[in-house]
DSSP file (Angstrom, degrees, kcal/mol; ACC not computed):
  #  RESIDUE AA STRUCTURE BP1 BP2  ACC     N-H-->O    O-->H-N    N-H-->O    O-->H-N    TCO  KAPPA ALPHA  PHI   PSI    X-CA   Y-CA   Z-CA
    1    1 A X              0   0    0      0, 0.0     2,-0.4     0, 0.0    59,-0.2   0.000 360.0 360.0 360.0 139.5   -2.2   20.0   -2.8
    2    2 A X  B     -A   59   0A   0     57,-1.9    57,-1.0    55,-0.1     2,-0.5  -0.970 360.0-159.8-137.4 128.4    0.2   17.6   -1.8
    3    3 A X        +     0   0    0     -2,-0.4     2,-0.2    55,-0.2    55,-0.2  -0.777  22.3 165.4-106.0 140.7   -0.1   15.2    1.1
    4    4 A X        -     0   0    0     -2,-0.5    53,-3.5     0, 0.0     2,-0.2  -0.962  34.4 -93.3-148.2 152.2    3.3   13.6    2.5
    5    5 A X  B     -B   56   0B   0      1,-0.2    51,-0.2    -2,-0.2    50,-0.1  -0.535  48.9 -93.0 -73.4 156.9    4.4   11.5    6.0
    6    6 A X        -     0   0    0     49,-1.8    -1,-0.2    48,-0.3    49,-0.1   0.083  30.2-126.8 -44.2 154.1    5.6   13.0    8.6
    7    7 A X  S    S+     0   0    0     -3,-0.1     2,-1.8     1,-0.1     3,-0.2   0.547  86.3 102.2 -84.1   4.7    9.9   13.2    8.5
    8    8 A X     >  -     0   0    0      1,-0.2     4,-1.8     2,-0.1     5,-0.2  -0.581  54.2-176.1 -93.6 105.5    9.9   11.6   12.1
    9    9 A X  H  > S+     0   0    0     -2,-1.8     4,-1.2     1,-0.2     5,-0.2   0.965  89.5  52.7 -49.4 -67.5   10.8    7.7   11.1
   10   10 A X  H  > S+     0   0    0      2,-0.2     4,-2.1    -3,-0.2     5,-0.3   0.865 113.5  43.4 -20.7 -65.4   10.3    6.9   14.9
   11   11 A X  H >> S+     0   0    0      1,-0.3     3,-3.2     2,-0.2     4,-1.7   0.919 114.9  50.7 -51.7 -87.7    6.6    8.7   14.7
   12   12 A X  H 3X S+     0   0    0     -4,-1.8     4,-1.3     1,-0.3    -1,-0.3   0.535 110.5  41.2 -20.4 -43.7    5.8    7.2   11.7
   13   13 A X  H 3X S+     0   0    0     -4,-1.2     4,-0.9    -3,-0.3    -1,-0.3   0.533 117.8  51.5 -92.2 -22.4    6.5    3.7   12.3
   14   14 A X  H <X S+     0   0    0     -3,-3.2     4,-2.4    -4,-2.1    -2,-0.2   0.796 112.0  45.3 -65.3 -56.8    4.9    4.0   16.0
   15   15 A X  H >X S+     0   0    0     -4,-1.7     4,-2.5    -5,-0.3     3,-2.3   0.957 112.4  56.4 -57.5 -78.2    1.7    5.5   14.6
   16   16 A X  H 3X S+     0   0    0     -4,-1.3     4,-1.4     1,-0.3     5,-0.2   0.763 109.2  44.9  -6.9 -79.9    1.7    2.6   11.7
   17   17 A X  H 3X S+     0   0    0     -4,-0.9     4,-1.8     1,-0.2    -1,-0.3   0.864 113.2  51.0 -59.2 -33.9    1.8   -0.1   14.2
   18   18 A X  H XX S+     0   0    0     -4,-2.4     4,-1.1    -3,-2.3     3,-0.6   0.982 106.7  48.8 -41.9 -67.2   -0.7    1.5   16.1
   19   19 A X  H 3X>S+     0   0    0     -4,-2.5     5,-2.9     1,-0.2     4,-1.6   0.802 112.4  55.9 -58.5 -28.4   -3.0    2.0   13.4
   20   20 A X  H 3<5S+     0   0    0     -4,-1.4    -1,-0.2    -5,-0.3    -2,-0.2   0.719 111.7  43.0 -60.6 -57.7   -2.3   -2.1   12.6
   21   21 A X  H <<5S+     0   0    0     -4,-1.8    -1,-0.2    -3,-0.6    -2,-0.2   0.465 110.1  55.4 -93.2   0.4   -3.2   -3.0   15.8
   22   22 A X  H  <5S-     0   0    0     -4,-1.1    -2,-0.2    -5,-0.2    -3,-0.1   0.715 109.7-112.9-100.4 -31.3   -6.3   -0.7   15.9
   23   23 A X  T  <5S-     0   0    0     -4,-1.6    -3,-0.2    -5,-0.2    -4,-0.1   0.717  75.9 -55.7  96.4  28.9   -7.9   -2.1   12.6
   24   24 A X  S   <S+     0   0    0     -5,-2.9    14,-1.4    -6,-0.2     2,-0.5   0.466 103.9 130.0  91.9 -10.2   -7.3    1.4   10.8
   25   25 A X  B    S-C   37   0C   0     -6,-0.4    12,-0.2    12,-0.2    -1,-0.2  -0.695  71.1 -96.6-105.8 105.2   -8.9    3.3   13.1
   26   26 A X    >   -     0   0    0     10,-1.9     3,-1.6    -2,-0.5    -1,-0.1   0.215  26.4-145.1 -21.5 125.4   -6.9    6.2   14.2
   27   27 A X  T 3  S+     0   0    0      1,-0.3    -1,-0.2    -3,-0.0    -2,-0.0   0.833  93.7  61.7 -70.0 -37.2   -5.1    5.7   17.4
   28   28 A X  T 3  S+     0   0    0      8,-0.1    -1,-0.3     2,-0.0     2,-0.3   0.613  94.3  63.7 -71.6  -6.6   -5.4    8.8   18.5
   29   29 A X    <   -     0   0    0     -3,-1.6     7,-0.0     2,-0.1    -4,-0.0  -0.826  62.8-148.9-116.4 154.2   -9.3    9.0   18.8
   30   30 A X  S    S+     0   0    0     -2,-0.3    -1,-0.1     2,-0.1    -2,-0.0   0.763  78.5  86.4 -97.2 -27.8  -11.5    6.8   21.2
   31   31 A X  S    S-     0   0    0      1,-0.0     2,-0.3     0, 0.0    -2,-0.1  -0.303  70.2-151.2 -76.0 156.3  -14.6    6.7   18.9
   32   32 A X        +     0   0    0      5,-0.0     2,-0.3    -2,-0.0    -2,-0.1  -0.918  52.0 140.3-132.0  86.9  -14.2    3.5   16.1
   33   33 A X    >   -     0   0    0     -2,-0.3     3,-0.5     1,-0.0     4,-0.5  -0.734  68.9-108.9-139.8 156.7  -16.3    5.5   13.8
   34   34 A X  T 3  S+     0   0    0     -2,-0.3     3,-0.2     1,-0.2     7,-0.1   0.832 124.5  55.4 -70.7 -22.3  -15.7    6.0    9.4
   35   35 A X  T 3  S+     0   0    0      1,-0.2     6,-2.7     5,-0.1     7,-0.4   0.662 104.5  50.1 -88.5  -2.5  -14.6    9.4   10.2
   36   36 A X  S <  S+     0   0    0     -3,-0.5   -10,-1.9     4,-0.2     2,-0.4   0.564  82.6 113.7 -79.8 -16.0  -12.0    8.0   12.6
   37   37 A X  B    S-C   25   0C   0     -4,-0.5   -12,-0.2    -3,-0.2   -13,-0.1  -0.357  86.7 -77.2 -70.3 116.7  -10.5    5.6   10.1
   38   38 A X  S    S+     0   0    0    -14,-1.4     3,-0.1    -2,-0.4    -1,-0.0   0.159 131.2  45.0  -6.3 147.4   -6.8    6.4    9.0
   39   39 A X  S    S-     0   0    0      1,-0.1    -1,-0.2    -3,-0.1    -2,-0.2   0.851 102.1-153.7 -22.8 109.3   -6.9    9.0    6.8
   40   40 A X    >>  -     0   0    0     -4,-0.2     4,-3.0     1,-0.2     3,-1.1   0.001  19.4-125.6 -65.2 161.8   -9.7   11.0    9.2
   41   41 A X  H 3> S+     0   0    0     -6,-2.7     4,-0.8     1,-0.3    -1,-0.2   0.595 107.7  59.6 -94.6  16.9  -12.1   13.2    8.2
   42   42 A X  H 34 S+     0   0    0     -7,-0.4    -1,-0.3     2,-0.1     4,-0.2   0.582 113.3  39.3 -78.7 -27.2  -11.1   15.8   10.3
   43   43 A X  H X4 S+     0   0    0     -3,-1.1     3,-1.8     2,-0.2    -2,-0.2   0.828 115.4  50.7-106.4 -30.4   -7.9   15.7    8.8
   44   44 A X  H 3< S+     0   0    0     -4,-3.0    -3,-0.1     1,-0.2    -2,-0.1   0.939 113.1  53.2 -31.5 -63.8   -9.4   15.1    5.0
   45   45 A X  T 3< S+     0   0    0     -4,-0.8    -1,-0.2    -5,-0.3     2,-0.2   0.570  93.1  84.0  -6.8 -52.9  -11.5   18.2    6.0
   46   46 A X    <   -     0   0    0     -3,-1.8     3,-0.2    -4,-0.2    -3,-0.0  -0.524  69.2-145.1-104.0 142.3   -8.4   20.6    7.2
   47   47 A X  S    S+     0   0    0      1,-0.3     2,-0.2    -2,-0.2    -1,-0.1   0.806  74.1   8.1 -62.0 -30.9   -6.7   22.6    4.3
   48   48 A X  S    S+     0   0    0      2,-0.1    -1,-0.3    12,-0.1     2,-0.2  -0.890  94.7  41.0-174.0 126.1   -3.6   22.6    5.4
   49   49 A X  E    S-D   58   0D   0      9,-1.1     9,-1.1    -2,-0.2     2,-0.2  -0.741  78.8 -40.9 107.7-136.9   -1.1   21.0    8.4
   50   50 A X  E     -D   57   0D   0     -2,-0.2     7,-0.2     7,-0.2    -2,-0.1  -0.592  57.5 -97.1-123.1 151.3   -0.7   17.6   10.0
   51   51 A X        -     0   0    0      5,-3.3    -1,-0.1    -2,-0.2     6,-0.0  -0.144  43.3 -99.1 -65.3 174.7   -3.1   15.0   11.2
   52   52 A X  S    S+     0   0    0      1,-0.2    -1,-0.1     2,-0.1    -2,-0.0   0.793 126.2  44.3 -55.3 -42.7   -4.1   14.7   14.7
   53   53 A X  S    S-     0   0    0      3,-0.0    -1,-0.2   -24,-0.0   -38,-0.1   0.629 111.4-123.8 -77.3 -34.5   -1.6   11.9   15.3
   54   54 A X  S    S+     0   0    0      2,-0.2   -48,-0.3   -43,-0.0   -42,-0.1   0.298  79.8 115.9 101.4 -32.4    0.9   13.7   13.5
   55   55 A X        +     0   0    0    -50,-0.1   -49,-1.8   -44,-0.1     2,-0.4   0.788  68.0  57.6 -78.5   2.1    1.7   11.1   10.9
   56   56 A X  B     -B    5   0B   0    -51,-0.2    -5,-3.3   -53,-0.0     2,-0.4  -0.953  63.0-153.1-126.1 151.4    0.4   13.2    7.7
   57   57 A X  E     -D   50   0D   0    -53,-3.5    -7,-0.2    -2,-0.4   -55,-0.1  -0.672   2.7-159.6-131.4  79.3    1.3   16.2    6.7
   58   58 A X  E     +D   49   0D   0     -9,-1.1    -9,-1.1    -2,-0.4     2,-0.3  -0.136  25.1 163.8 -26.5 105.0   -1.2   18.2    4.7
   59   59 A X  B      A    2   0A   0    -57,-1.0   -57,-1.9   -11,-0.2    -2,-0.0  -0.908 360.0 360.0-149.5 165.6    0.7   21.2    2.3
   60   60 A X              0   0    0     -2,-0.3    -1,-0.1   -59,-0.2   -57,-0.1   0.217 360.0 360.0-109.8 360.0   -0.6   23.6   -1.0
């Protein structure tokens, strides 16, 4: 399994600073929880395709 960023420089560098200004904690979820924290465990969890946010990109 190989886990990779997204190719969108823009996204990537948006999310980043997000996450930066969030204290790790995904941007995209409202909860400040350990399963929200950058990598989430929803996306830790999923076999295969992209976090929630879109910057990681889950692949076999």
């Amino acid at each position: 399994m190989a886990i990779r960023l997204s190719e969108d420089k823009e996204l990537v560098q948006e999310i980043r600073e997000k996450l930066k200004e969030n204290d790790g904690y995904c941007p995209c979820k409202i909860e400040k929880t350990e399963d929200t924290k950058c990598m989430c465990k929803e996306f830790r969890e999923q076999e295969t395709g992209e976090c929630h946010c879109g910057l990681f990109i889950k692949e076999k």
